[in-house]
N, C-alpha and C positions, 0 to 999 in steps of 0.2 A: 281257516284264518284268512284273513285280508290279502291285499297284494304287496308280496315281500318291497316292492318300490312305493309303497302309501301315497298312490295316485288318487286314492278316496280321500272323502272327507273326512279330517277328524277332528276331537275337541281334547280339550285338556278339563278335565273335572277334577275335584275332590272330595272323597267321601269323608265322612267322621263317624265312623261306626258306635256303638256301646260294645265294652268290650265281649259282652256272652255271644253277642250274635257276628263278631267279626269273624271270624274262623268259616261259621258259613256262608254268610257274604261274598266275602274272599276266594272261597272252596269255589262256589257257583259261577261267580265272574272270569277265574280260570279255567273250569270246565269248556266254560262257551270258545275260549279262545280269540275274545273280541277285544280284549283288555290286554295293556301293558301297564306294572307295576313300575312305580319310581320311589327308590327311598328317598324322603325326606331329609332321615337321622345317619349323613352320610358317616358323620365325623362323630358317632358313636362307636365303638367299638362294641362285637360282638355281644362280648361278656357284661357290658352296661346296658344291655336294652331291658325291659320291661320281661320279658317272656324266657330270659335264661333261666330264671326256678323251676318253670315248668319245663323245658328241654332237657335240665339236669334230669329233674324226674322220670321222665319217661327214658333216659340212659338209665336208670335207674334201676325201672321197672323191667329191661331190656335184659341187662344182665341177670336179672332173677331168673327170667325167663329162659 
C-alpha cells in the first residue's frame, strides 16, 4: 500500500460495473491494495441495499452447513 500520509498522487474515479462481473472487479482492486472504496448510498441502510437477498442467503446456507 501507498504512504499512510498520501504524499503521492492520486485521482478520484468512478467505476460502473455490470453486476455479474462486479464482485471480481471489486475482489481484484482490493487484492492489489491500491484502491480505497467510498459508499455512495450512505443514507441507505443496510437492510435496503440491493445485495441483502443474497447475504441472507449465504447466512442461510451457513447455518446448514
Amino acid at each position: 500500500m501507498g504512504s499512510m500520509f498520501r504524499s503521492e498522487e492520486v485521482a478520484l474515479v468512478q467505476l460502473l460495473l455490470p453486476t455479474g462481473s462486479a464482485y471480481n472487479c471489486v475482489s481484484q482492486l482490493g487484492e492489489l491494495g491500491l484502491v480505497e472504496f467510498r459508499d455512495l448510498n450512505e443514507s441507505v441502510s443496510a437492510f435496503q441495499r440491493r445485495f441483502v437477498v443474497d447475504v441472507r442467503r449465504c447466512e442461510e446456507l451457513e447455518k446448514t452447513f
